[in-house]
Biotite code that builds the C-alpha atoms (Angstrom):
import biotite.structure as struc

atoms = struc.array([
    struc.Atom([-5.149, 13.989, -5.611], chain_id="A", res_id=1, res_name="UNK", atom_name="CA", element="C"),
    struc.Atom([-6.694, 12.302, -2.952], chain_id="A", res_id=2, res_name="UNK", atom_name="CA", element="C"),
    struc.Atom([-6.700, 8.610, -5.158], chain_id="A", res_id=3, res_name="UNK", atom_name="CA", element="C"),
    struc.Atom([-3.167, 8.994, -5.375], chain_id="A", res_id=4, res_name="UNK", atom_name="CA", element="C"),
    struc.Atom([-2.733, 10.071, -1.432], chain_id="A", res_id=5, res_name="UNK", atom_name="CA", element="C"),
    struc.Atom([-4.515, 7.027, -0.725], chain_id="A", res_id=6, res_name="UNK", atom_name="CA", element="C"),
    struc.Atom([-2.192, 4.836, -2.309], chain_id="A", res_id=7, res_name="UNK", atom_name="CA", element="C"),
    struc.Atom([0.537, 6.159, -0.365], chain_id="A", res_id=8, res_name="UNK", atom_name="CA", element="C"),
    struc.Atom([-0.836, 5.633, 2.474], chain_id="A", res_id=9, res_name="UNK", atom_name="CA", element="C"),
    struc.Atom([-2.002, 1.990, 2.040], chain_id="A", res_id=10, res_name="UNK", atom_name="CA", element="C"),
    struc.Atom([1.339, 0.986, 0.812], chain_id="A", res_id=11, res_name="UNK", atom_name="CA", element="C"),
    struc.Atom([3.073, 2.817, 3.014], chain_id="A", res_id=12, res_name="UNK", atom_name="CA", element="C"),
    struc.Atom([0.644, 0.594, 5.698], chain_id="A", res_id=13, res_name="UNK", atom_name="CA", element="C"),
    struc.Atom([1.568, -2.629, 3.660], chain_id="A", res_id=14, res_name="UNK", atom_name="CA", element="C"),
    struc.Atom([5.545, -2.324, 3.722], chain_id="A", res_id=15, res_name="UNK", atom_name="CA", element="C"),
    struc.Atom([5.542, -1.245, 7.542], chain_id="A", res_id=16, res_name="UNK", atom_name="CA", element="C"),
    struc.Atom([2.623, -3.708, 9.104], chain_id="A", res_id=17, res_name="UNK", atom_name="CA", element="C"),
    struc.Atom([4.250, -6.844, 6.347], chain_id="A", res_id=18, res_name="UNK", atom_name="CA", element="C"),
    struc.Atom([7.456, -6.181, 6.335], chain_id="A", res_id=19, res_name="UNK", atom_name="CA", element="C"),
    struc.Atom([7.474, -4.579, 10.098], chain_id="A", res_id=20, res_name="UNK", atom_name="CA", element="C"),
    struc.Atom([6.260, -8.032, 10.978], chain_id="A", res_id=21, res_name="UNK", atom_name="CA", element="C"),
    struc.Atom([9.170, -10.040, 9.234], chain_id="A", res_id=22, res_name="UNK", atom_name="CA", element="C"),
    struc.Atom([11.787, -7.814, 10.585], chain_id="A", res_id=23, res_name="UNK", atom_name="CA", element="C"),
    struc.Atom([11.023, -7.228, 13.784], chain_id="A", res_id=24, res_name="UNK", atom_name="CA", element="C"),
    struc.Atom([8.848, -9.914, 15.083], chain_id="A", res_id=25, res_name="UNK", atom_name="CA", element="C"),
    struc.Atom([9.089, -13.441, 13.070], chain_id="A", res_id=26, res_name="UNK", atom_name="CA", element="C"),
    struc.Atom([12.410, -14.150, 14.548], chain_id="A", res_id=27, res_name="UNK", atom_name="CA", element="C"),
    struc.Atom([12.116, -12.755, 17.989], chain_id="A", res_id=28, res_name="UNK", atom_name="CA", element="C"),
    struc.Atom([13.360, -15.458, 20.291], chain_id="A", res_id=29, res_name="UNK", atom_name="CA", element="C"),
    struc.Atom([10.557, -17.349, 22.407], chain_id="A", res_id=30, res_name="UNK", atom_name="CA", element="C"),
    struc.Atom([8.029, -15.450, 20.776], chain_id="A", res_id=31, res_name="UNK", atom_name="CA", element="C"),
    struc.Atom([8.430, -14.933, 16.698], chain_id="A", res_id=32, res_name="UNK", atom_name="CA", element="C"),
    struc.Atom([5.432, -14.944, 14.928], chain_id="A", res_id=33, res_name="UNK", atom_name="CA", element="C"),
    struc.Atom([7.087, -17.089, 12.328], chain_id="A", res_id=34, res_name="UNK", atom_name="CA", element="C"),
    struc.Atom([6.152, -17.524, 9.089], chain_id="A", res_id=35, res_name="UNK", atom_name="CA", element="C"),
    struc.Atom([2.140, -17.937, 9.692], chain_id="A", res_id=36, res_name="UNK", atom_name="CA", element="C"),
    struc.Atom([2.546, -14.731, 11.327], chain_id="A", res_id=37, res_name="UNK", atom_name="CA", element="C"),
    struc.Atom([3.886, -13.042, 8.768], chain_id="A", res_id=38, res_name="UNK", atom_name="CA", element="C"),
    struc.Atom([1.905, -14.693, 5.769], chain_id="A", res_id=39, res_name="UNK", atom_name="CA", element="C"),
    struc.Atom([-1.305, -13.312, 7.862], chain_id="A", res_id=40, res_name="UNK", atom_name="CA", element="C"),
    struc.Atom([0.641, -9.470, 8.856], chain_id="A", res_id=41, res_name="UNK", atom_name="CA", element="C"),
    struc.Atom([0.783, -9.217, 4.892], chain_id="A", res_id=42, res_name="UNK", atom_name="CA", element="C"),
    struc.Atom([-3.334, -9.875, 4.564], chain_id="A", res_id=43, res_name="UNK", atom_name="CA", element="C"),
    struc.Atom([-4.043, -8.588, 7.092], chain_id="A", res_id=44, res_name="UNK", atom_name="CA", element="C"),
    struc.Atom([-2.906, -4.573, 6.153], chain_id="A", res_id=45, res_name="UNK", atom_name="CA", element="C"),
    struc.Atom([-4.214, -4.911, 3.190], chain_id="A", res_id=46, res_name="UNK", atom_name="CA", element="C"),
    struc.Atom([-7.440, -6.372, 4.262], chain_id="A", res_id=47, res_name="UNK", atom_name="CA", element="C"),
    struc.Atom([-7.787, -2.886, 6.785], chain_id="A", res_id=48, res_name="UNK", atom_name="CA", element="C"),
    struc.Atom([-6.673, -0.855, 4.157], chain_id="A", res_id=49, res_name="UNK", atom_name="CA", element="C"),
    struc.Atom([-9.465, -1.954, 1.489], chain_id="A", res_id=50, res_name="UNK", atom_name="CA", element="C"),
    struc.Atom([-12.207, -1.252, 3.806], chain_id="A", res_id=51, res_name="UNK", atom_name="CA", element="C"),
    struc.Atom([-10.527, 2.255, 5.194], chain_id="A", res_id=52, res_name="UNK", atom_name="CA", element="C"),
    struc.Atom([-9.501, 3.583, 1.361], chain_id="A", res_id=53, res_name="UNK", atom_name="CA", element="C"),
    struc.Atom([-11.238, 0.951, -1.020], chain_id="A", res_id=54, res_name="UNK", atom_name="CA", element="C"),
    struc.Atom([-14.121, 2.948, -1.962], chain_id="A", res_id=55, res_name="UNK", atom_name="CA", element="C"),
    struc.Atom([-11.145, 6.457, -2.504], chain_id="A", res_id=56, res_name="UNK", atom_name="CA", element="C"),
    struc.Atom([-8.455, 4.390, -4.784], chain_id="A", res_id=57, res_name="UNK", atom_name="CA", element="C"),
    struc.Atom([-9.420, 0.940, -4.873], chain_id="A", res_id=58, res_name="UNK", atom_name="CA", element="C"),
    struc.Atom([-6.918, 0.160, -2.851], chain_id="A", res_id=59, res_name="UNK", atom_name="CA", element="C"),
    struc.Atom([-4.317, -1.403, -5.428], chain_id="A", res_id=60, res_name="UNK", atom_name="CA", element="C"),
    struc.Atom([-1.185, -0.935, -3.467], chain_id="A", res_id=61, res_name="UNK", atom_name="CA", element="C"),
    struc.Atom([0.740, -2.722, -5.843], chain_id="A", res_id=62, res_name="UNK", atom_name="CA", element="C"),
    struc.Atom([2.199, -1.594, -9.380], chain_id="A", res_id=63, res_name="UNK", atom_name="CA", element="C"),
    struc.Atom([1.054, -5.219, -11.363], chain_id="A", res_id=64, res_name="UNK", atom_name="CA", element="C"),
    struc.Atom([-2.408, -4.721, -9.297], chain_id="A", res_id=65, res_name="UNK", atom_name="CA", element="C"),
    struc.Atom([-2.841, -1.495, -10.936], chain_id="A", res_id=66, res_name="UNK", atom_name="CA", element="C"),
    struc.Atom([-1.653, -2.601, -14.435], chain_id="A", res_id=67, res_name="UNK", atom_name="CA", element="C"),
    struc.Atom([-3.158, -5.932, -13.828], chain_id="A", res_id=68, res_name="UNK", atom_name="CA", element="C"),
    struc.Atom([-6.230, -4.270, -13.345], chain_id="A", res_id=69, res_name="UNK", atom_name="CA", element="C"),
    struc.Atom([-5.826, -1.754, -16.418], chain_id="A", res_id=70, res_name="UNK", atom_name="CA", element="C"),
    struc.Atom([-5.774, -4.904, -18.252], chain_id="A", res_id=71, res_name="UNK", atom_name="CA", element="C"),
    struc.Atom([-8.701, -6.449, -17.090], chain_id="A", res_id=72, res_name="UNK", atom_name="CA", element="C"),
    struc.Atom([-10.374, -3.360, -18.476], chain_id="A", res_id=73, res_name="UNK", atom_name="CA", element="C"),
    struc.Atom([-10.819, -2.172, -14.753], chain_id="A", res_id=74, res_name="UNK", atom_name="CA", element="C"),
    struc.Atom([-8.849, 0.809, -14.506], chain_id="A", res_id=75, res_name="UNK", atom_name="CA", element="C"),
    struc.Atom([-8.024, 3.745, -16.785], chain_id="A", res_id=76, res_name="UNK", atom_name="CA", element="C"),
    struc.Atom([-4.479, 4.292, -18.481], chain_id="A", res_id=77, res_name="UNK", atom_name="CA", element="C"),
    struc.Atom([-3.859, 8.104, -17.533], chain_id="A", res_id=78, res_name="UNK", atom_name="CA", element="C"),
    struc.Atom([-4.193, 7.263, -13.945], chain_id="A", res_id=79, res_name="UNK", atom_name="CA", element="C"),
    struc.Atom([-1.955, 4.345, -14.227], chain_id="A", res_id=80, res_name="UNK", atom_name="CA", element="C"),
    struc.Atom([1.515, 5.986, -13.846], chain_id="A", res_id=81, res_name="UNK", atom_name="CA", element="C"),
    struc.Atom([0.510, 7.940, -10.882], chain_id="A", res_id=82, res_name="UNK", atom_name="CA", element="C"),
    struc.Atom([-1.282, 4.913, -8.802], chain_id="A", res_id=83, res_name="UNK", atom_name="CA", element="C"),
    struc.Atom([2.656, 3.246, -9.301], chain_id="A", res_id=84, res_name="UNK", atom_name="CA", element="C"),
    struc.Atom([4.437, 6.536, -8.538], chain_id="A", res_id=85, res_name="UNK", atom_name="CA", element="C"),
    struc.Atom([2.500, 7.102, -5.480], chain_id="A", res_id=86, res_name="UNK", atom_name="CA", element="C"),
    struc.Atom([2.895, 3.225, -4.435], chain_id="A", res_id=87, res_name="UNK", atom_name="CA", element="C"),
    struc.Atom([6.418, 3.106, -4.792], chain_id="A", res_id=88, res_name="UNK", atom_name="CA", element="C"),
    struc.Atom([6.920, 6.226, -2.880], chain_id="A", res_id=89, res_name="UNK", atom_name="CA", element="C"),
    struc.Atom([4.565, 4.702, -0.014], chain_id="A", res_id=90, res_name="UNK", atom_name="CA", element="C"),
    struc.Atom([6.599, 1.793, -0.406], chain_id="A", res_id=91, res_name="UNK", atom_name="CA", element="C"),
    struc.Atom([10.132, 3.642, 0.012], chain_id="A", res_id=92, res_name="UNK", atom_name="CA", element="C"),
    struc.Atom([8.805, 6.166, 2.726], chain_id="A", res_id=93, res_name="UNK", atom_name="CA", element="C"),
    struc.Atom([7.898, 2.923, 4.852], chain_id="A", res_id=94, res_name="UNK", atom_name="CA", element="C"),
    struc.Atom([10.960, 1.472, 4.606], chain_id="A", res_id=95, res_name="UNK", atom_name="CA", element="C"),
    struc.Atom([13.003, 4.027, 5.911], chain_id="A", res_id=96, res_name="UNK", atom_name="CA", element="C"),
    struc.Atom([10.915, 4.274, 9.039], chain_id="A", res_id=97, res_name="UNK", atom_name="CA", element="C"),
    struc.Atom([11.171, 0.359, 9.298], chain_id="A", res_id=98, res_name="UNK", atom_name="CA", element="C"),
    struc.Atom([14.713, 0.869, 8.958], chain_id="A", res_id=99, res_name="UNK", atom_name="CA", element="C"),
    struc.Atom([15.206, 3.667, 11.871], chain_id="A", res_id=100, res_name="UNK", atom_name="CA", element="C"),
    struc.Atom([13.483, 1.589, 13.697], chain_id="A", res_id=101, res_name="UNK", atom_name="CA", element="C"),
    struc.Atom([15.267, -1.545, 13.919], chain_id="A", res_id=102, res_name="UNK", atom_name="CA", element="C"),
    struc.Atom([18.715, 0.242, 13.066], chain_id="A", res_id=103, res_name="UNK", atom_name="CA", element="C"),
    struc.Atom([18.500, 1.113, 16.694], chain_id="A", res_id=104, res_name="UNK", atom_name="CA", element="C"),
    struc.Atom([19.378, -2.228, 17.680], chain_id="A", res_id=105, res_name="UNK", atom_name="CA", element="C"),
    struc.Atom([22.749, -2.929, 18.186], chain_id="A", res_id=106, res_name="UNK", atom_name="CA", element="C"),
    struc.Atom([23.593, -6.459, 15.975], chain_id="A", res_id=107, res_name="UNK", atom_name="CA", element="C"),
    struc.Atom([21.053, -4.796, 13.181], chain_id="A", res_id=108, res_name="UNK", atom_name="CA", element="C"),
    struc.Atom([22.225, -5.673, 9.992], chain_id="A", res_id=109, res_name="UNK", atom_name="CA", element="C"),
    struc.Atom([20.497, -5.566, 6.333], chain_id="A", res_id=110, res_name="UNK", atom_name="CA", element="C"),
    struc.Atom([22.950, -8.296, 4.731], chain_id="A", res_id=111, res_name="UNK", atom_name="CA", element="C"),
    struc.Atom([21.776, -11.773, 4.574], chain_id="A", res_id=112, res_name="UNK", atom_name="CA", element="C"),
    struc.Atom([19.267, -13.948, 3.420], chain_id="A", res_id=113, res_name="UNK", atom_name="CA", element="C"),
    struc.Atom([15.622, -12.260, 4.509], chain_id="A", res_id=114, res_name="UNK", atom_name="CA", element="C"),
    struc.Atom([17.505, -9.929, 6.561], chain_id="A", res_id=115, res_name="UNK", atom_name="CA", element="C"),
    struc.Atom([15.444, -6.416, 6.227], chain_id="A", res_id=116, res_name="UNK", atom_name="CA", element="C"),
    struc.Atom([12.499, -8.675, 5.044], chain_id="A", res_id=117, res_name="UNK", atom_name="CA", element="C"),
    struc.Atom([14.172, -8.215, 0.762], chain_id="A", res_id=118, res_name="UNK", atom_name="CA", element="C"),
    struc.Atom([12.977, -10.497, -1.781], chain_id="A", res_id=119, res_name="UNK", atom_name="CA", element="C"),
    struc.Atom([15.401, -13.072, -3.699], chain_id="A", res_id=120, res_name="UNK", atom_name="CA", element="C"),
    struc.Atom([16.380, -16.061, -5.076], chain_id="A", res_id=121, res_name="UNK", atom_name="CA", element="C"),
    struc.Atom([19.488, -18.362, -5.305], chain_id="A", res_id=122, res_name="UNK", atom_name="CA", element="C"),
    struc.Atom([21.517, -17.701, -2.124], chain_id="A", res_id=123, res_name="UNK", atom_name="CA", element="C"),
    struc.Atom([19.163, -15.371, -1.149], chain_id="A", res_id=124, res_name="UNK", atom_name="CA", element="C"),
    struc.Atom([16.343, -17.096, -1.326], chain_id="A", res_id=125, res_name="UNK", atom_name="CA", element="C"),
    struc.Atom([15.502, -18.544, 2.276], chain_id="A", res_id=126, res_name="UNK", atom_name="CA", element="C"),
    struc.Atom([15.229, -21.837, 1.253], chain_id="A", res_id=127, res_name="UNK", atom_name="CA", element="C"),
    struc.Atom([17.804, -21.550, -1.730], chain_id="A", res_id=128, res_name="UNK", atom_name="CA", element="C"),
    struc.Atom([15.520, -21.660, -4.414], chain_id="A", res_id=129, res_name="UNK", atom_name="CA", element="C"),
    struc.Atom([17.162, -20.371, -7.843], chain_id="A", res_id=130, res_name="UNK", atom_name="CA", element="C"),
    struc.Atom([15.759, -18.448, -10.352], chain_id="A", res_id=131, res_name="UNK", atom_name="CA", element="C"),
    struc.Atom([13.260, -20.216, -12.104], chain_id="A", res_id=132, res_name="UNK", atom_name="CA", element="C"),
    struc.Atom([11.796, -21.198, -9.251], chain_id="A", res_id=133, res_name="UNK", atom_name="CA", element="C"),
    struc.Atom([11.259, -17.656, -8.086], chain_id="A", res_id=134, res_name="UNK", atom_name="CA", element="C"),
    struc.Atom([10.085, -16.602, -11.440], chain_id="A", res_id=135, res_name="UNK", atom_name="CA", element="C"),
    struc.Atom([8.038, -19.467, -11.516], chain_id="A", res_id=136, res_name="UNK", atom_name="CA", element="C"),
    struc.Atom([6.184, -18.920, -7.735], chain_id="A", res_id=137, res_name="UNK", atom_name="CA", element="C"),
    struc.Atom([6.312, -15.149, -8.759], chain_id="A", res_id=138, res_name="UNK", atom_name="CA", element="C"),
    struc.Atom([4.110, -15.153, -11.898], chain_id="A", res_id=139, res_name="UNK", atom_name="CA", element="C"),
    struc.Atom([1.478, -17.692, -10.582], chain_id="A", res_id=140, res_name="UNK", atom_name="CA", element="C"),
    struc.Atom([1.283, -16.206, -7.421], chain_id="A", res_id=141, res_name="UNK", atom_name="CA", element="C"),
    struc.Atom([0.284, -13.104, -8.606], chain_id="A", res_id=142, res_name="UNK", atom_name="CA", element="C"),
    struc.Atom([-1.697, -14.027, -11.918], chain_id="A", res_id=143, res_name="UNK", atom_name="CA", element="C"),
    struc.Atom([-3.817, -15.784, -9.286], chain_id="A", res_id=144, res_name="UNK", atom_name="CA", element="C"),
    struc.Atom([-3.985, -13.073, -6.827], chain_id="A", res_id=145, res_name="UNK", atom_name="CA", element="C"),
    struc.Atom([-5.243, -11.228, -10.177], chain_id="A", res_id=146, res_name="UNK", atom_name="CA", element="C"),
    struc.Atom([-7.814, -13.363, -10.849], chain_id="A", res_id=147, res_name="UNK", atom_name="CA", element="C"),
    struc.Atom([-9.384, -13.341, -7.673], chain_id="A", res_id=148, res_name="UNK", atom_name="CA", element="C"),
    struc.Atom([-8.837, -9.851, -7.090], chain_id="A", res_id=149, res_name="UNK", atom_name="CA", element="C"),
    struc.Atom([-10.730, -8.856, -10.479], chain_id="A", res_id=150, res_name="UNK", atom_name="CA", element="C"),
    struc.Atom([-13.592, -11.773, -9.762], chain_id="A", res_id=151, res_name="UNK", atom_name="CA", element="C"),
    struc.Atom([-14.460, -10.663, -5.857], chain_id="A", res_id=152, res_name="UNK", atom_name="CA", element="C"),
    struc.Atom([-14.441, -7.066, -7.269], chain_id="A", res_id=153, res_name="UNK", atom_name="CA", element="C"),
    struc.Atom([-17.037, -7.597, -9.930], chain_id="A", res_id=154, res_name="UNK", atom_name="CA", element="C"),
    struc.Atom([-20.690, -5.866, -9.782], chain_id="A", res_id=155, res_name="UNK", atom_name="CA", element="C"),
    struc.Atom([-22.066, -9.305, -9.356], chain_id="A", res_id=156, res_name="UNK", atom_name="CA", element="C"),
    struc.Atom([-20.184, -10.595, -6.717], chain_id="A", res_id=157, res_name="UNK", atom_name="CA", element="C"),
    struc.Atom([-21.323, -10.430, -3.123], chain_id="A", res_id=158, res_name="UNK", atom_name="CA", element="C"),
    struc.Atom([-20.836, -7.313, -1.933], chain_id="A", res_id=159, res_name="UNK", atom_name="CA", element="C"),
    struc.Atom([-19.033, -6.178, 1.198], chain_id="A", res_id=160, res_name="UNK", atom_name="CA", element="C"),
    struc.Atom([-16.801, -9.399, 1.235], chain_id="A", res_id=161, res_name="UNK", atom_name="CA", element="C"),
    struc.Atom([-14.054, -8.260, -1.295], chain_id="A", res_id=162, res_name="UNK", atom_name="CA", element="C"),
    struc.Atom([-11.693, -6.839, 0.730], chain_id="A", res_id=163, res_name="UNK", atom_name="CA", element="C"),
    struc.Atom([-11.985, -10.058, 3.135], chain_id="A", res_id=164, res_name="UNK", atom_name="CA", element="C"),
    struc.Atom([-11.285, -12.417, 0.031], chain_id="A", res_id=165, res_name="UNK", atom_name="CA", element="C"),
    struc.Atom([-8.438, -10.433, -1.391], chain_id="A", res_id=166, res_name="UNK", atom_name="CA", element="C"),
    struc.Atom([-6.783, -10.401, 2.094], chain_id="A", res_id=167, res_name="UNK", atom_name="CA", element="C"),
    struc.Atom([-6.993, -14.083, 2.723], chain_id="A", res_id=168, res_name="UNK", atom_name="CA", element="C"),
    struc.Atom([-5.958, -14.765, -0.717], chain_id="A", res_id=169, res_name="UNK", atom_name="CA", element="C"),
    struc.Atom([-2.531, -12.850, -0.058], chain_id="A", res_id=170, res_name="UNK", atom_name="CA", element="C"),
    struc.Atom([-2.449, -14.642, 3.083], chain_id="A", res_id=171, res_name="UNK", atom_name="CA", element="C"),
    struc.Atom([-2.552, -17.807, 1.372], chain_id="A", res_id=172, res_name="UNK", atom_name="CA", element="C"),
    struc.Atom([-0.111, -16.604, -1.353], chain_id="A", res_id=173, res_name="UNK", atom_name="CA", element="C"),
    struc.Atom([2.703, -15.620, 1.109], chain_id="A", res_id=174, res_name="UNK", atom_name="CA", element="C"),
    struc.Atom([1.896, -19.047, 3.151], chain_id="A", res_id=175, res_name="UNK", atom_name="CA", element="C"),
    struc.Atom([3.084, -20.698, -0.097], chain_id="A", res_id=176, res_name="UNK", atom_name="CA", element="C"),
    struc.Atom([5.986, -18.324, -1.287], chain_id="A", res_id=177, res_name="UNK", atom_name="CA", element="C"),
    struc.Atom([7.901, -17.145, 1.554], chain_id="A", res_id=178, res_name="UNK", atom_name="CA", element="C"),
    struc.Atom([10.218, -19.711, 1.171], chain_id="A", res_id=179, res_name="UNK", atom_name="CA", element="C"),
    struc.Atom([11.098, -19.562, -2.079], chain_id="A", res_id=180, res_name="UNK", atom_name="CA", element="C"),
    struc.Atom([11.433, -15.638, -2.805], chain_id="A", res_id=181, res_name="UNK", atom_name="CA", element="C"),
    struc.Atom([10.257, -13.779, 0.694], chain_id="A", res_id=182, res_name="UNK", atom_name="CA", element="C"),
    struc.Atom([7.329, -13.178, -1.382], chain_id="A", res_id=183, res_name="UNK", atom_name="CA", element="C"),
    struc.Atom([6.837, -10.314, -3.308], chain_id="A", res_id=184, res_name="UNK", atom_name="CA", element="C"),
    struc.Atom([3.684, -9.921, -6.079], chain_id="A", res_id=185, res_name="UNK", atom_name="CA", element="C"),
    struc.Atom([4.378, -6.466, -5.440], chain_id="A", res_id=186, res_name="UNK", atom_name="CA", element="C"),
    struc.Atom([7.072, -4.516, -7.253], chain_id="A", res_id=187, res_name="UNK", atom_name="CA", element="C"),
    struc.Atom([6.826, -1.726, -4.903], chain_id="A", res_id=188, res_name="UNK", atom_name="CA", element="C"),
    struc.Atom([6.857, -4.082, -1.490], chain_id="A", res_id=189, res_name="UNK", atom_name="CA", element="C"),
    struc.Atom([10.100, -5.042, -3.263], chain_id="A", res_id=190, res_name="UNK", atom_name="CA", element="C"),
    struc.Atom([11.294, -1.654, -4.387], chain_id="A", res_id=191, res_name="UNK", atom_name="CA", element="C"),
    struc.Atom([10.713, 0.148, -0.371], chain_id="A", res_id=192, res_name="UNK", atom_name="CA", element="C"),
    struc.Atom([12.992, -2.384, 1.247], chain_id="A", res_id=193, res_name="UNK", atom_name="CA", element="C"),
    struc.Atom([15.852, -3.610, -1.523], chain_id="A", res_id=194, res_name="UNK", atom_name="CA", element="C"),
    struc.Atom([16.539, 0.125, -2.001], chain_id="A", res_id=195, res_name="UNK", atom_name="CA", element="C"),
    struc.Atom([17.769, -0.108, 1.678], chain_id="A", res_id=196, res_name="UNK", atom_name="CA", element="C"),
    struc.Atom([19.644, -2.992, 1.364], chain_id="A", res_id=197, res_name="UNK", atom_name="CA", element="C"),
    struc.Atom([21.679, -2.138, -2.124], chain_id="A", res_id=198, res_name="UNK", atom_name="CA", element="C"),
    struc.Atom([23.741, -4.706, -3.301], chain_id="A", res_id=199, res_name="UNK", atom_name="CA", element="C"),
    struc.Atom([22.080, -8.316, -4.156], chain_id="A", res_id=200, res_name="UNK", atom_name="CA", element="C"),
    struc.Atom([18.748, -6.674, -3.279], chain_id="A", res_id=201, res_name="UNK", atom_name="CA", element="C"),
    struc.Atom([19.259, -4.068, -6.032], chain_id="A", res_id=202, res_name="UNK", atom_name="CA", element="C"),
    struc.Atom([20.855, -6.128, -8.362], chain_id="A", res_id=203, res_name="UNK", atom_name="CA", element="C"),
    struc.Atom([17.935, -9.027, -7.970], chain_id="A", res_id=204, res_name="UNK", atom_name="CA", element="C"),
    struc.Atom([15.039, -6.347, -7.910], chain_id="A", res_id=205, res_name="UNK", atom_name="CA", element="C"),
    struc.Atom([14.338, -6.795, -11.619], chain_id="A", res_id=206, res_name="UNK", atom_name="CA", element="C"),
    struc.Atom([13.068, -10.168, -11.126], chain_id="A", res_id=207, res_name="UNK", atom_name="CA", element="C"),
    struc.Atom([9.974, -8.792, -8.440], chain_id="A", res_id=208, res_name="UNK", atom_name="CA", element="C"),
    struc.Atom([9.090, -5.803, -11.013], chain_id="A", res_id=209, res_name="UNK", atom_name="CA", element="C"),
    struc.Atom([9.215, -8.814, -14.225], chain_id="A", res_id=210, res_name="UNK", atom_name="CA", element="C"),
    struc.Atom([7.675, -11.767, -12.813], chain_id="A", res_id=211, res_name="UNK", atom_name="CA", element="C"),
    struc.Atom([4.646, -10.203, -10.972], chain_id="A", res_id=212, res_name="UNK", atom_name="CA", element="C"),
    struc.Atom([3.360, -7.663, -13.699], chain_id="A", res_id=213, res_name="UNK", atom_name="CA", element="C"),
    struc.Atom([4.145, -10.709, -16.432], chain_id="A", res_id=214, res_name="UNK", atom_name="CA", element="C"),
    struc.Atom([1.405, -12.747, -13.857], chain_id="A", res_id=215, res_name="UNK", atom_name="CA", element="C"),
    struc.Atom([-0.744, -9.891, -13.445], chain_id="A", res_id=216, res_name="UNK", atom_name="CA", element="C"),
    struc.Atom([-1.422, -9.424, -17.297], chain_id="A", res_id=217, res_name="UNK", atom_name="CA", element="C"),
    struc.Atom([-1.521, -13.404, -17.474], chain_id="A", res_id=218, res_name="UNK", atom_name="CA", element="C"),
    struc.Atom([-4.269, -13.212, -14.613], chain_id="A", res_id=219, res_name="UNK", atom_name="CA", element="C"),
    struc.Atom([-6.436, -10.507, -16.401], chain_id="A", res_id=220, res_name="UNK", atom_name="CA", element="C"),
    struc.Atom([-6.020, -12.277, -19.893], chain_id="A", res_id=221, res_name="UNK", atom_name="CA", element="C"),
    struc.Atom([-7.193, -15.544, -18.222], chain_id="A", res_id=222, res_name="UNK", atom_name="CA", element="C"),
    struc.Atom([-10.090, -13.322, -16.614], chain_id="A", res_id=223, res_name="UNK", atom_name="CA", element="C"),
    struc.Atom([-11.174, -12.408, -19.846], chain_id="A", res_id=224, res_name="UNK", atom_name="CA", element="C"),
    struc.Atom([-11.837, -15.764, -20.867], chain_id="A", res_id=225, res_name="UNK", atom_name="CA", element="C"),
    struc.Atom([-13.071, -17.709, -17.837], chain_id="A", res_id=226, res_name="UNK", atom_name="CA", element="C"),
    struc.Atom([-14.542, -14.568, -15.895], chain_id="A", res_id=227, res_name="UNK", atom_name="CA", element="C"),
    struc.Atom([-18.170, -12.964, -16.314], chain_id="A", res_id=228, res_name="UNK", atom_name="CA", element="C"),
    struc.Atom([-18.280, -11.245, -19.496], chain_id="A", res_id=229, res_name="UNK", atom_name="CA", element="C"),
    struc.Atom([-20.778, -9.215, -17.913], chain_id="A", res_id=230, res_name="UNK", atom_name="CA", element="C"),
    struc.Atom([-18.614, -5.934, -17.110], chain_id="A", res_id=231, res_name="UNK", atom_name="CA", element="C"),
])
């Protein structure tokens, strides 16, 4: 059990030190962290969480990371539905204690475009991007957070600097996307706050479980061919 407690607890750390960081402190007058500071919140909990539970779960923390990674030939199939059961729950369990937080503030409200830190395009993308642009930004972002992920993680690689290169990648990734989805490449990220905002967040949530497992099985197919062979 402890594999699957683990990823709980990382993605529980991901949705409330990512997501905290959207709601609470990128808009915060004077002060807001902005969207560098919540491109680097995102790498940064998971770059603490794969040196504090790497070497339990592997520190997936992500749905299309796991099945990305099952792909790749990385990760066996009867642990794959409880590695996404256990993130999702994370995932949900954060969100609610992101929400009674900032529920305590008086003009809190979940509606709007990034409001509660949701995912989604059209009118609720924050920069109006429509839907194949999110599907788009969705599947390369994460085939190539894929690809690095199962290159830095390879026997030969040097060791000790994954977790470092995996970080800064999503660091990069939501540096490019936040303005066109609120960047997800993570079903369950998704999944922990929409299910707190219903409506559009709901009703749009198919498009952050579709495009970033379609680019994680793209990113382990393309690590097949132009990865080392050497496994």
């Amino acid at each position: 059990m402890k594999p699957y407690g683990a990823e709980f607890f990382g993605t529980f750390w991901l949705v409330l030190g990512g997501c905290g960081s959207a709601v609470l402190s990128a808009a915060f007058p004077d002060v807001g962290i902005g969207l560098l500071g919540v491109s680097f919140a995102f790498g940064l909990t998971v770059l603490t969480m794969a040196y504090a539970i790497g070497h339990v779960s592997g520190c997936h923390l992500n749905p299309a990371v796991s099945i990305g990674l099952w792909a790749g030939g990385r990760f066996p199939a009867d642990k794959l539905l409880g590695y996404i059961i256990a993130q999702c729950l994370g995932a949900i369990v954060a969100g609610g204690v992101l929400y009674l937080i900032v529920s305590g503030k008086p003009d809190f409200a979940v509606t709007g475009i990034g409001d509660f830190a949701s995912n989604g395009y059209g009118d609720h993308s924050p920069g109006k991007y429509n839907l194949l642009s999110a599907l788009v930004t969705e599947v390369v972002m994460t085939m190539m957070f894929l690809f690095i992920i199962l290159s830095v993680t390879h026997k030969n690689a040097p060791s000790g600097f994954a977790g470092l290169a995996i970080g800064l990648c999503l660091t990069l990734i939501h540096l490019i996307s936040i303005p066109v989805t609120n960047t997800s490449v993570n079903p369950a990220r998704s999944l922990g706050v929409a299910i707190y905002v219903g409506d559009w967040a709901l009703a749009q949530l198919w498009l952050f479980w579709v495009a970033p497992i379609a680019g994680a099985l793209l990113g382990a197919l393309i690590y097949r061919f132009v990865g080392s062979s050497d496994e």
